[in-house]
C-alpha positions as CSV (number, residue, x, y, z in Angstrom):
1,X,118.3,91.6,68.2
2,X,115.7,91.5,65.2
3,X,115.1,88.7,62.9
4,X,113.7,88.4,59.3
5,X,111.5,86.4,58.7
6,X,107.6,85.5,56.9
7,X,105.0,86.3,59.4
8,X,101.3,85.5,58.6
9,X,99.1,87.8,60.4
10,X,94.9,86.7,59.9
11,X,93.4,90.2,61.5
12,X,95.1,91.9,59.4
13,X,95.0,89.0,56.7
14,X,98.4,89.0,54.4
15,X,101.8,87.4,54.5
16,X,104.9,89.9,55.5
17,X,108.6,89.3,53.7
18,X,111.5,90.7,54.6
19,X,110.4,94.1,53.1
20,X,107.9,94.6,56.0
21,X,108.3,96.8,59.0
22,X,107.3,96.5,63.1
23,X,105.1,99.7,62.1
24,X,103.1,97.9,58.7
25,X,102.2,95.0,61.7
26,X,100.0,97.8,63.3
27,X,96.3,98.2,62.6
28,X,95.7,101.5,60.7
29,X,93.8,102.9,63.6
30,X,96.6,103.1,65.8
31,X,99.5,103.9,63.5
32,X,99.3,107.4,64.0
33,X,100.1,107.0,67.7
34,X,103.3,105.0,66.6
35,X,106.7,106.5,66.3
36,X,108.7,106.6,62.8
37,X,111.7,104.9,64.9
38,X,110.2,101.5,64.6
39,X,110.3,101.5,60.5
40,X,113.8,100.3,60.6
41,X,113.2,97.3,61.9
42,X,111.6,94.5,60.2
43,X,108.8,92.1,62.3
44,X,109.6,90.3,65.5
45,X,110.2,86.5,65.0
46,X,106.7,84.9,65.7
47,X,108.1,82.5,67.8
48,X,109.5,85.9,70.7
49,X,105.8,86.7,70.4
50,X,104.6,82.8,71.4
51,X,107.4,82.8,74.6
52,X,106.6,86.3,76.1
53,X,102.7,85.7,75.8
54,X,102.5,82.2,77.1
55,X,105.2,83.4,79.6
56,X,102.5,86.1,80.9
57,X,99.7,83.8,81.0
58,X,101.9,81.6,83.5
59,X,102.4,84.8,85.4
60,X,98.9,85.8,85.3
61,X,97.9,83.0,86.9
62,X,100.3,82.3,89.8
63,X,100.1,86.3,90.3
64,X,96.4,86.4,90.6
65,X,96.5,83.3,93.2
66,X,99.3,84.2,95.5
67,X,97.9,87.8,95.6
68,X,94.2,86.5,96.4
69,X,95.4,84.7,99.0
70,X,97.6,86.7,100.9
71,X,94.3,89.2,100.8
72,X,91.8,86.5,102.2
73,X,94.2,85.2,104.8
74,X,95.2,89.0,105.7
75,X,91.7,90.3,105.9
76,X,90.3,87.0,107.5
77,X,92.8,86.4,110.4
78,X,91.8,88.4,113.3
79,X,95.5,88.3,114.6
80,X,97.2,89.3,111.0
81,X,94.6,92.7,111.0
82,X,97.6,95.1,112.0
83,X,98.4,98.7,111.1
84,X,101.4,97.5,109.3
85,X,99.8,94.3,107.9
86,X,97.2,96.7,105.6
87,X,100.0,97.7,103.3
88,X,100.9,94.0,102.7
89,X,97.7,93.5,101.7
90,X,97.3,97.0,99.8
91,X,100.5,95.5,97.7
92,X,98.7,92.2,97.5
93,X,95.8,94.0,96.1
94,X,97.7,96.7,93.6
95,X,99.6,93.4,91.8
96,X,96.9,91.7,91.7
97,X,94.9,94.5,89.6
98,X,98.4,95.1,87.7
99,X,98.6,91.8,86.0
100,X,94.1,91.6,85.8
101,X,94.3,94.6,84.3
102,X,97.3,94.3,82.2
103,X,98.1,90.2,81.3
104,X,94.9,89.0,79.0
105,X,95.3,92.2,77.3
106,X,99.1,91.3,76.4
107,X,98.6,87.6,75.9
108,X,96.0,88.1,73.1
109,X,97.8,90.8,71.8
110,X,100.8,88.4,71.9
111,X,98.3,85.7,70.2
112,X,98.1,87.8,67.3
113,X,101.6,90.1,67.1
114,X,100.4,93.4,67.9
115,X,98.0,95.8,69.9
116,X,94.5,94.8,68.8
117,X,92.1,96.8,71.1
118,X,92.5,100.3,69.5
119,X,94.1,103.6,71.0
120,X,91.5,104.0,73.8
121,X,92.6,100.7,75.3
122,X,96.3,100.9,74.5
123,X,96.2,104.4,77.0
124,X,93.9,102.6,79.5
125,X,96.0,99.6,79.3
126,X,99.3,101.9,79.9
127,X,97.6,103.8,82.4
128,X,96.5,100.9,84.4
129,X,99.8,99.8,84.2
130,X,101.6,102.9,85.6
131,X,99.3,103.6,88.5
132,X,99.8,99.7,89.8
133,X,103.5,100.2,89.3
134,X,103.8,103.3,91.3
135,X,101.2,102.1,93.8
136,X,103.4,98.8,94.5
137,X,106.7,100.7,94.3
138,X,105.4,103.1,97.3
139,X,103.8,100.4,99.1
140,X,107.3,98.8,99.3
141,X,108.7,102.2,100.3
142,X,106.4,102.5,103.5
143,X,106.9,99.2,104.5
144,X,110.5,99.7,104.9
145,X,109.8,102.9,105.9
146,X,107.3,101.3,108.6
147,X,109.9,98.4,109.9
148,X,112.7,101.6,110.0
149,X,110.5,103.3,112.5
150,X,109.4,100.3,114.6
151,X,113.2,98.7,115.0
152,X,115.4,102.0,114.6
153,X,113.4,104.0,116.8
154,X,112.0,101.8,119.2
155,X,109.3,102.8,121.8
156,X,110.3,106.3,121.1
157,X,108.3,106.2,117.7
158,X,104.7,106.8,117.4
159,X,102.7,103.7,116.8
160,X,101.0,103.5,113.6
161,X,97.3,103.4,113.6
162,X,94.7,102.3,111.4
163,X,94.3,105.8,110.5
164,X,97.7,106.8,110.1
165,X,98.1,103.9,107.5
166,X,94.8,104.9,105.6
167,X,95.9,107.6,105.3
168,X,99.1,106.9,103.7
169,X,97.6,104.4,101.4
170,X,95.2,107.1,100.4
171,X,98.0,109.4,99.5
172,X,99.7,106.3,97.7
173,X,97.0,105.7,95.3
174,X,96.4,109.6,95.0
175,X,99.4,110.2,94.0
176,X,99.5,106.7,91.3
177,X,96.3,108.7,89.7
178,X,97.8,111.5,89.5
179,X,101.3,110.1,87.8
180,X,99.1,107.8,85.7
181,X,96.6,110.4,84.5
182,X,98.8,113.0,83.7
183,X,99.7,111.3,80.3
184,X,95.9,110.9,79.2
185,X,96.1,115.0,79.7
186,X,99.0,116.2,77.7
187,X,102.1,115.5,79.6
188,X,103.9,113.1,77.9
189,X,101.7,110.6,76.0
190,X,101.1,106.8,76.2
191,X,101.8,105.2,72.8
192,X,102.9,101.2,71.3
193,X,106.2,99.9,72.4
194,X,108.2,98.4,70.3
195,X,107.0,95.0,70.2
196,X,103.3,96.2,69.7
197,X,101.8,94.1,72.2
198,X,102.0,96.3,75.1
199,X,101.2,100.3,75.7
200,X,103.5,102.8,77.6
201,X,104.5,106.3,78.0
202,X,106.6,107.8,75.0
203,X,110.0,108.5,75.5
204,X,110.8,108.6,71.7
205,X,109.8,111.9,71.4
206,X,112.0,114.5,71.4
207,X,109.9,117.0,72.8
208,X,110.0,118.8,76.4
209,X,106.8,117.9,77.6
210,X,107.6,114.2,76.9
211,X,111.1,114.1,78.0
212,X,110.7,116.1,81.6
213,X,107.6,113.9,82.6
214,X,110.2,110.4,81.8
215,X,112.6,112.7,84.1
216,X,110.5,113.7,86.8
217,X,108.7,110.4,86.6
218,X,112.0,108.4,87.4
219,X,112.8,111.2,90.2
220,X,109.5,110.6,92.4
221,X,108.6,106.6,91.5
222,X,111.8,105.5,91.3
223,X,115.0,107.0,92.2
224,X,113.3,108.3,95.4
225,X,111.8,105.2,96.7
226,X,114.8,103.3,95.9
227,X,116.8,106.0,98.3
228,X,114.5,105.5,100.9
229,X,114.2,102.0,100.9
230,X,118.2,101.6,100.6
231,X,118.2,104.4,103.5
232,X,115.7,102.2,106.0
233,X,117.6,99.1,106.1
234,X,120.7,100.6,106.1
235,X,119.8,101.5,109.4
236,X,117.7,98.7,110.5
237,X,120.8,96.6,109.6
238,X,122.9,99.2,111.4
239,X,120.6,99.0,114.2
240,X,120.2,95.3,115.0
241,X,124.0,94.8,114.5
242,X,124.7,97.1,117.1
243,X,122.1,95.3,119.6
244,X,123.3,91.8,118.9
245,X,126.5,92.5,119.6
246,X,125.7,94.3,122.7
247,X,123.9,91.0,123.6
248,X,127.5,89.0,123.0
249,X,128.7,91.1,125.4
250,X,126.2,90.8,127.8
251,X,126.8,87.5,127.9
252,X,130.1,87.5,127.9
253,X,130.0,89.2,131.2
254,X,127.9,86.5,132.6
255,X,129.8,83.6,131.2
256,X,126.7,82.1,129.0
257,X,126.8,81.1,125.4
258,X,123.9,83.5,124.7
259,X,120.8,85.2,126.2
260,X,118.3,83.7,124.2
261,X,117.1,80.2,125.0
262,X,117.1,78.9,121.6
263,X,119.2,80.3,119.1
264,X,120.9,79.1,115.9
265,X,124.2,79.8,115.9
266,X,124.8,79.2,112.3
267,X,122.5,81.8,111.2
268,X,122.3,85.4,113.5
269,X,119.7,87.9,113.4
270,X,122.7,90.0,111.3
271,X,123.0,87.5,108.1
272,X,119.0,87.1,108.7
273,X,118.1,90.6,107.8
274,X,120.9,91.1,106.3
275,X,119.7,88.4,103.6
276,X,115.7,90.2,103.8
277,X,117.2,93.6,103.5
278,X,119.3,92.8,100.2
279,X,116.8,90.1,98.7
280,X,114.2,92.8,98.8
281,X,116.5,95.7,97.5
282,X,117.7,93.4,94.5
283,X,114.2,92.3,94.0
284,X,112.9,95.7,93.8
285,X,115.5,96.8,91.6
286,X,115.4,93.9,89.2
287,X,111.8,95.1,88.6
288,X,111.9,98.0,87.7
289,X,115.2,99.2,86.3
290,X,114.7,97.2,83.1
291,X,111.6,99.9,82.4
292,X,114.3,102.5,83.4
293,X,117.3,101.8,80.9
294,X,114.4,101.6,78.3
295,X,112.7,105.3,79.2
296,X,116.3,106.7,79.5
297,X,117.7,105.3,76.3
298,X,114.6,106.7,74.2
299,X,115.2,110.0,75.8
300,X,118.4,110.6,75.4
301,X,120.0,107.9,72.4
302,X,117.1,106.0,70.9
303,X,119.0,104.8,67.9
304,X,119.7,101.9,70.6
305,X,116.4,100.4,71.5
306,X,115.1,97.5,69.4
307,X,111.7,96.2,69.6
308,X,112.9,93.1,71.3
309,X,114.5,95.2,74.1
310,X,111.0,97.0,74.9
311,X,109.6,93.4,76.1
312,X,111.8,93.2,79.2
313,X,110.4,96.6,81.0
314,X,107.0,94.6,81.0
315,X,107.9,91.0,81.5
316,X,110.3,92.0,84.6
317,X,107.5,94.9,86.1
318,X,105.4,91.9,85.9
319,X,107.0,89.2,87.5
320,X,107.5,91.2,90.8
321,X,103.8,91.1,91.3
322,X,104.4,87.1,91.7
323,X,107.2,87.3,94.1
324,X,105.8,90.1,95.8
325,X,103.5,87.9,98.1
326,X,106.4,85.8,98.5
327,X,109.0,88.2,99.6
328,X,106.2,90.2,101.8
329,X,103.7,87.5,103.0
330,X,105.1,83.9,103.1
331,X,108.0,85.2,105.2
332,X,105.5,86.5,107.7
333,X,105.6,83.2,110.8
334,X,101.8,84.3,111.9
335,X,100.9,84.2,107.9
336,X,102.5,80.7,107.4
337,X,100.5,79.8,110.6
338,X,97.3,81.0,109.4
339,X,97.9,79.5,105.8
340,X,98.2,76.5,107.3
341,X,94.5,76.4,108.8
342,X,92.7,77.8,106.1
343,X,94.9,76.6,102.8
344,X,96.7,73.0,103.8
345,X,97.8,72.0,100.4
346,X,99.3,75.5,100.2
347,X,100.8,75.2,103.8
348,X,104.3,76.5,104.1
349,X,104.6,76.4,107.6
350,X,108.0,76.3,109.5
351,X,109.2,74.0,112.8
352,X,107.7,76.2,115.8
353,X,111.5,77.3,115.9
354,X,111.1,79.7,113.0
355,X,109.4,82.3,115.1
356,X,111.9,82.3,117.6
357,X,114.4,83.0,114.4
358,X,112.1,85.7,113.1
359,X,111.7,87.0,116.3
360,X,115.9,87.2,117.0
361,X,115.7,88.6,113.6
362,X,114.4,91.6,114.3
363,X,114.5,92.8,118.0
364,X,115.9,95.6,119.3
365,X,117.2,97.1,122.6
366,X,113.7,98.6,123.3
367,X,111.9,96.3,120.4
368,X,112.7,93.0,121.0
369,X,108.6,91.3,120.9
370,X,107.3,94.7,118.7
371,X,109.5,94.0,115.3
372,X,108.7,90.1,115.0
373,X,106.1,91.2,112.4
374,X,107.4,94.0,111.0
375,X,111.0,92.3,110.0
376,X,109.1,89.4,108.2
377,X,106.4,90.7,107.5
C-alpha cells in the first residue's frame, strides 16, 4: 500500500512530487546503507508517518509506567522477592529499556519522515532493539519454563534459587549481546527499513552471510522459544486437567460437591489456565511474528515488501512491552495486593476470593500452595 503524494520535508528543505522516491527522503549520509529495493516506491503519505509516531509516543509512555512499577513494587515488597518473581521483573526491566531506548528515537524520526541521527545511531538504535527483543522473548521462555517445572513436576523438581535464576538471566542477556552484536561485526548488517524511521537487520541482501544470520536468528529467538513455551503449557494444562479431575472424583466418592471450600463453579482451574496459557501464547506470537513474515519475505521474495509493511514488525514488537506487565504482573494476587498499598489510584485489586481462584488455578497433586504464584505470576 504506497501513496503519491507532495511531501515537504524542512531538514532536508525541498518539496517532493510524485517523481520522488522512499530512498531521495534519506539524508546523504545514510544512503549508502540503504537498499536499491526501496527506489520503486514513491514517499509514504505524511499522514502514516503522523499515526505510527504519535502512536509510539502513547506507547512510550504507558510502557515506561507500567514497567517502572511492576519493578518498584517487585523489588520493594519483601513477600514478592522470589526466585521466580526476578524474571518478572528482569522482563519488566528489558521493555522498559526497549521502548527508552528505541520510542523518542522513532517518534522524532517519525516528526520529520525519516532516520535523522546518522548510521552510528541507526545500528545502535537496531541493536538496542534486538537485544531487548531476544532478552524479553527468553525471559517469557523461562517463565513458562519455570511454572512447567513447579506444577508438572511437583516436589520432585529442584527449587529454584536466587542463584539458579541469576544465572539464567545472566545467560539471557549474554546471549541478547551476543545475537545483537553480531550484526555490528559483519554478520548480517543493520540498515533503514522501509519507512526510514526505524533501523533493523538487513534481509534484502542477497548474500549468505545476511541471509543465514535472518535464518539462524529466527531458529534460536524465535522458533525455539515459541516450541518451548507451547511445549510447557501443554503440559501444565495437561497436568492440572488430570488433577482436577482426579479431585471430581474424589469427591464423588465422598458424596460432596467439591473439596475445596470455595470454588466457582462457572469458571475451573481448566478454562482458568487454559485462558493464561493461550492469552500468553497468542500474545507472544502476535508480537513478534509480524517482524518474522517481514525478515522472511526480504530473504526469500522481496519484490513483496512495501515500506508501509516494514512499520508493523516495530509497532507490534513494541506494543508487547505494554501488555507485558499486564499479562505477567497484574495477574499476580500478591502484586494486586501490594499495588494496592503503595499505588491506590493504580489499585487493581480483586475480592479476597481471587486468590482462592488463583490458587485452584494452579495446584497440583503434590503442588497445590507452591504454584499459586507461579500460574499468575
Amino acid at each position: 500500500m504506497v501513496f503519491n503524494t507532495m511531501y515537504q520535508l524542512p531538514a532536508m528543505g525541498g518539496s517532493f512530487g510524485n517523481n520522488m522516491t522512499v530512498y531521495d527522503m534519506v539524508r546523504p549520509e545514510i544512503r549508502h546503507m540503504v537498499s536499491t529495493h526501496w527506489t520503486q516506491f514513491p514517499p509514504m503519505n505524511p499522514l502514516w508517518h503522523s499515526i505510527i509516531g504519535f502512536t509510539i509516543f502513547i506507547l512510550g509512555i504507558l510502557c515506561m509506567i507500567g514497567n517502572y512499577v511492576v519493578i518498584r513494587v517487585f523489588s520493594s515488597t519483601k513477600a514478592l522477592r522470589t526466585p521466580s518473581n526476578m524474571l518478572v521483573v528482569n522482563l519488566a526491566f528489558s521493555d522498559f529499556l526497549m521502548m527508552f531506548t528505541n520510542g523518542p528515537a522513532m517518534v522524532m524520526s517519525c516528526w520529520h519522515g525519516t532516520w535523522i541521527y546518522g548510521e552510528l545511531a541507526c545500528e545502535l538504535y537496531a541493536a538496542a532493539g534486538a537485544l531487548t527483543g531476544t532478552v524479553s522473548i527468553w525471559t517469557m521462555t523461562m517463565i513458562a519454563f519455570d511454572r512447567y517445572t513447579v506444577i508438572v513436576k511437583g516436589l520432585k523438581a529442584k527449587p529454584m534459587t536466587n542463584g539458579t535464576v541469576m544465572i539464567r538471566i545472566i545467560s539471557i542477556w549474554v546471549m541478547g549481546f551476543i545475537w545483537s552484536f553480531a550484526p555490528l561485526f559483519g554478520w548480517n548488517h543493520y540498515v533503514p527499513e522501509g519507512n526510514m524511521t526505524a533501523c533493523g537487520t538487513d534481509y534484502l541482501s542477497r548474500d549468505w552471510a545476511s541471509r543465514s544470520y535472518i535464518i539462524f536468528y529466527a531458529l534460536f529467538v524465535y522458533w525455539t522459544p515459541l516450541t518451548l513455551i507451547c511445549y510447557s503449557y501443554f503440559f501444565i494444562m495437561k497436568s492440572v486437567f488430570a488433577h482436577e479431575k482426579n479431585m471430581r472424583e474424589q469427591a464423588k466418592k465422598m458424596n460432596v460437591a467439591s473439596l475445596r471450600s470455595s470454588e466457582n463453579a462457572n469458571h475451573s482451574a481448566e478454562c482458568k489456565l487454559a485462558k493464561v496459557a493461550l492469552m500468553t501464547i497468542a500474545l507472544w506470537f502476535m508480537a513478534w511474528t509480524p517482524y518474522l513474515i517481514i525478515n522472511y519475505t526480504g530473504i526469500f521474495t522481496k519484490t513483496k515488501i512495501t515500506p508501509l509493511s516494514t512499520i508493523w514488525g516495530s509497532l507490534f514488537a513494541k506494543t508487547s512491552a505494554v501488555y507485558n506487565p499486564i499479562v505477567y504482573a497484574i495477574s499476580h494476587p500478591k502484586y494486586r495486593a501490594a499495588l494496592d498499598q503503595k499505588y491506590p489510584m493504580l489499585s487493581c485489586a480483586g475480592s479476597s476470593n481471587d486468590a482462592v481462584d488463583a490458587q485452584s488455578t494452579g495446584t497440583t497433586a503434590t503442588a497445590e500452595n507452591t504454584t499459586e504464584t507461579n500460574v499468575n505470576a
